[in-house]
C-alpha positions in Angstrom: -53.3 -47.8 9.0 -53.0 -47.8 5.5 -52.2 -51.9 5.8 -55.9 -52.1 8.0 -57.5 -50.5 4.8 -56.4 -52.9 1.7 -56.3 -55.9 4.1 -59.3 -58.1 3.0 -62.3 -57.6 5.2 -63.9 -60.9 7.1 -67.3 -60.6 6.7 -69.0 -60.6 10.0 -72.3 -61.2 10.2 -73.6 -62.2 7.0 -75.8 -64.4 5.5 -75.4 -66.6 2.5 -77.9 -67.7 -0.8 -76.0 -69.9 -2.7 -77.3 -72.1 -5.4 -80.0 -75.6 -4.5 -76.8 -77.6 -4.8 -75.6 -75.5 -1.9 -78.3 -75.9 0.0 -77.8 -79.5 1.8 -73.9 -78.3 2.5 -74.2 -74.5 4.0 -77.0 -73.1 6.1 -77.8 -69.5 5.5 -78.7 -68.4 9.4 -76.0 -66.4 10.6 -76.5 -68.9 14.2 -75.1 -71.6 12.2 -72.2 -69.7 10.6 -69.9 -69.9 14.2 -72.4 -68.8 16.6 -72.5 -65.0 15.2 -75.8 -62.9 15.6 -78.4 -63.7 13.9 -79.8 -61.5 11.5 -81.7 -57.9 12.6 -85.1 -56.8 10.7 -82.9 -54.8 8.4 -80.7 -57.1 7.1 -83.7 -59.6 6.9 -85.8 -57.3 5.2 -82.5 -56.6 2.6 -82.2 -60.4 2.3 -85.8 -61.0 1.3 -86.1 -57.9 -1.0 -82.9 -58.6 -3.0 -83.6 -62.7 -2.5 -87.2 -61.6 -4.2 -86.2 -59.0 -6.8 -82.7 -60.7 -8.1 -82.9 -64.4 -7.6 -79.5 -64.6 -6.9 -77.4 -67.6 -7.5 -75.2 -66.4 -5.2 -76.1 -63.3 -2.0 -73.7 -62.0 0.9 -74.7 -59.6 3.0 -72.8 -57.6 5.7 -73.9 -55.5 8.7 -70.8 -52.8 9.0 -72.7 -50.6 10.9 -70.3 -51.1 14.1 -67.7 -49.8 12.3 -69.5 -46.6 12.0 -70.7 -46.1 15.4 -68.2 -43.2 16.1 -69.4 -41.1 13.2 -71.4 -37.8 14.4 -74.6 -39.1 12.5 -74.2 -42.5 14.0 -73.8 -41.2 17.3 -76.8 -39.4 17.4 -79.1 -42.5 16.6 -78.1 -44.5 18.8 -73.9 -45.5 17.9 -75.0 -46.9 14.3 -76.2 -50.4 16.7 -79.4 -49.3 14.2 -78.6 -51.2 11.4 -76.9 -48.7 9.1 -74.0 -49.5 6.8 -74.2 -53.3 5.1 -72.3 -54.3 1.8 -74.0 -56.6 0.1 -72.1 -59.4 -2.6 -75.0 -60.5 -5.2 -74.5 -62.7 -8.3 -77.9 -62.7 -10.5 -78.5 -63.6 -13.9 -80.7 -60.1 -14.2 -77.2 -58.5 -14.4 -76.5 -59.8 -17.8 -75.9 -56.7 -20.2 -75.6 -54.1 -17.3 -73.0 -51.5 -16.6 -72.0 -51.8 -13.3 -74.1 -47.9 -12.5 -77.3 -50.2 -13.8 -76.9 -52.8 -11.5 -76.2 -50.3 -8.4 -79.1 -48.5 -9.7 -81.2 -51.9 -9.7 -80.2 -53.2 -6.2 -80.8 -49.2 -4.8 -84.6 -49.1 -6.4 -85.2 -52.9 -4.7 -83.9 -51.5 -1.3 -85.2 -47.8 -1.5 -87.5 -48.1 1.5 -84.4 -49.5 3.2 -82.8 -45.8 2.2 -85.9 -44.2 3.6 -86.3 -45.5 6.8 -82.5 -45.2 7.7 -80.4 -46.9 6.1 -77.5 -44.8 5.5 -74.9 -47.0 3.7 -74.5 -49.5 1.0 -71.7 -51.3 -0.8 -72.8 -53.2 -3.7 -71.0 -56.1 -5.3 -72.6 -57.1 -8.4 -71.8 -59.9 -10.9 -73.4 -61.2 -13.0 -73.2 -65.1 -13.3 -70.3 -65.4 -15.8 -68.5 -62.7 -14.3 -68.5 -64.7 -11.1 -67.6 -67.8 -12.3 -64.6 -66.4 -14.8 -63.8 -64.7 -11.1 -63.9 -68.0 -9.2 -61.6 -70.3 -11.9 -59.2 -68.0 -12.1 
C-alpha cells in the first residue's frame, strides 16, 4: 500500500498548455494524447479560467475524481463520475514573488465558481517560470 502511495502518479486524462514553440509538436486535446477521454465541462471550464487568468507557459490538469468514487460524499452524487477531484500542474510568470499559500490562494479565487458548483478537490502545483526550469535542468 504504502509503495501504491509514493509511486509517481500517471496523469490520466489531462490536458497540456505548453509554450507556442510547443504548439506544432504536442496537441492539447486529451483525444490525441492515446485515445483517452476528452475533456468534461469541468475540466474545460478549469482549463480556460486558469489558461485566462495565469497565462501559463506551462498547464496540466488531471481529472482524479475516479479515484474518489468510493468515498461517502462521492457516492451520494453520483460515484464522483461528476467531475470532482483534479490536480492541476501550472507554471505562470504571475507567480514570481509568491509564497506558495499566495499562489494556491490565486489559482482557488480564479476557480471559485468551480468550488461552488461542486468541485470538491484540488491539488495545486505552482511554479513559477524559473522555478520550473531550475526543476527541469536538474
Amino acid at each position: 500500500m504504502l509503495a501504491r502511495q509514493l509511486a509517481p502518479r500517471r496523469l490520466l486524462s489531462s490536458s497540456l498548455v505548453r509554450p507556442a514553440h510547443f504548439a506544432s509538436r504536442m496537441s492539447t486535446s486529451a483525444q490525441a494524447q492515446g485515445g483517452e477521454k476528452a475533456a468534461g465541462p469541468v475540466e474545460q471550464s478549469i482549463r480556460d479560467k486558469l489558461t485566462t487568468a495565469l497565462t501559463p507557459s506551462f498547464l496540466a490538469i488531471s481529472n482524479d475524481s475516479h479515484l474518489h468514487r468510493h468515498h461517502a460524499p462521492m457516492k451520494a452524487i453520483g460515484g464522483g463520475g461528476g467531475e470532482t477531484h483534479f490536480t492541476v500542474q501550472v507554471v505562470s510568470d504571475k507567480f514570481e514573488g509568491l509564497r506558495q499559500i499566495q499562489r494556491h490562494r490565486l489559482v482557488n479565487e480564479t476557480l471559485k465558481s468551480e468550488f461552488d458548483a461542486g468541485l470538491h478537490a484540488l491539488s495545486i502545483k505552482a511554479k513559477s517560470p524559473t522555478e520550473y526550469n531550475k526543476e527541469q535542468t536538474a
